[in-house]
Every structure is written in C-alpha cells, then in structure tokens.
N, C-alpha and C positions, 0 to 999 in steps of 0.2 A: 504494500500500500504506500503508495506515494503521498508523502503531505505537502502542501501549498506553502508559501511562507511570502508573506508580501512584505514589500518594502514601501520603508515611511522616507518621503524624499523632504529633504529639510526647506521651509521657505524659499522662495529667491530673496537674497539680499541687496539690500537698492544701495546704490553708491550716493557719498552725499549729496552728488550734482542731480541726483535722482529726485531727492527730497526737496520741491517746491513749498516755498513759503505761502502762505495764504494771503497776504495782503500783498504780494508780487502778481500772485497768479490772478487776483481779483482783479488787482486795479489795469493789469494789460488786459484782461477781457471790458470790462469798463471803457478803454481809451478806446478800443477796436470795436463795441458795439454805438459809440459816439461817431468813430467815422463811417460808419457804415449808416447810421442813421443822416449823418449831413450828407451824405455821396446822394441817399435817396431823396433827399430835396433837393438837389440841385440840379440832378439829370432823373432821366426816365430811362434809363439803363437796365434790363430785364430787373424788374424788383421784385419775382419768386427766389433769384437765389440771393439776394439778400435777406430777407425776410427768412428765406430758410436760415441762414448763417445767423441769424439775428437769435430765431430760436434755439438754435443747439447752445450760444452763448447764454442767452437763459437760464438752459440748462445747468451750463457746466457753472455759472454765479451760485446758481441754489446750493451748491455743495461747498460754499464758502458765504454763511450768511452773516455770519460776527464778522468777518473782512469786508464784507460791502459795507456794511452799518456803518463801521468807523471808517471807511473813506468817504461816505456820504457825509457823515459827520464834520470830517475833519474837512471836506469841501466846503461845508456852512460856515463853520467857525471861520475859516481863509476868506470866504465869502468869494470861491472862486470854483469853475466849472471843474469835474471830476478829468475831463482829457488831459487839464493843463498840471495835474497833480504830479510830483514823483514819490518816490515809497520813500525818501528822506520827509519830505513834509509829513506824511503819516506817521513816521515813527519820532520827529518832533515833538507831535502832538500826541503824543502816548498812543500805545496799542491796541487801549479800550476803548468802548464806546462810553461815552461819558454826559449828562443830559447838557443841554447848549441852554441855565442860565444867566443870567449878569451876574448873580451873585453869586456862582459855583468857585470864582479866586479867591471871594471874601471867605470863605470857611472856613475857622480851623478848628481843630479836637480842643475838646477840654481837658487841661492841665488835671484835673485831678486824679 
C-alpha cells in the first residue's frame, strides 16, 4: 500500500520593493483618475475606455480607504486639488485622518 504524502509549499515572499505603501499607491491612482476625468472634458475621445479605467481605479481606491481619507483631508486642510499633492505633503500633515476644526491646534491634554 502506497501512502500519499503532500507537501506544504511555504508563502511567496515579496521583496520590499514588493510592499506598496498605501498613501503612494492611493494618491497615484487619485492623480490618474483626475487626468482621466479632465482628458474626458476636454475631448470626446472614445469615453467607454475611460470610464472603464475610471472604474477599475475605483476599485483598486476601495482597498485603501484610511489612504484616501487622509489625502482628501490633507487636500482640505492645503486647500489645494488632490493631482497637485505629493506623498511628502501627506506625511507633513500626519498619517491620520484627523477632523478639519479651527480649534483642533488649540488643544492640549490636561496636566494632571
């Protein structure tokens, strides 16, 4: 009688160039759903495959939704458009999302 014997293959291991940051991989699909939506105002250049390209970017945003927030964010606060952003200015303005009011500098913890 013959026994079977299967083998367990170990993960693939991603190299670190492998590992995409969230707020890199967000705000370049961001810049690129921005010129794809200007390209579509400005000419009438088949807009199904833009539109399609528009949706799969959708997509691929939903799976980074704490990285949009905070460059949506951190667009408000600069009071400045998400294409003209770089991922230095997001990470200026911290990592997190944080609420946008006037008095969010003035706080601080109580000493006791």
């Amino acid at each position: 009688m013959k026994t079977r014997t299967t083998r367990r293959h170990a993960p693939p291991q991603t190299a670190p160039e492998a590992v995409i940051d969230p707020i890199i991989e967000a705000l370049a699909l961001l810049k690129r759903q921005a010129e794809i939506q200007n390209d579509l105002r400005r000419s009438r250049d088949n807009p199904l495959l833009a539109e399609r390209e528009l949706y799969l970017i959708r997509q691929q945003l939903a799976q980074y939704p704490v990285a949009v927030q905070t460059i949506t964010l951190v667009a408000a606060e600069l009071q400045r458009p998400v294409a003209t952003l770089s991922v230095r200015d997001v990470e200026t303005l911290g990592g997190l999302p944080r609420p946008l009011t006037r008095d969010s500098n003035t706080h601080t913890a109580n000493p006791r």
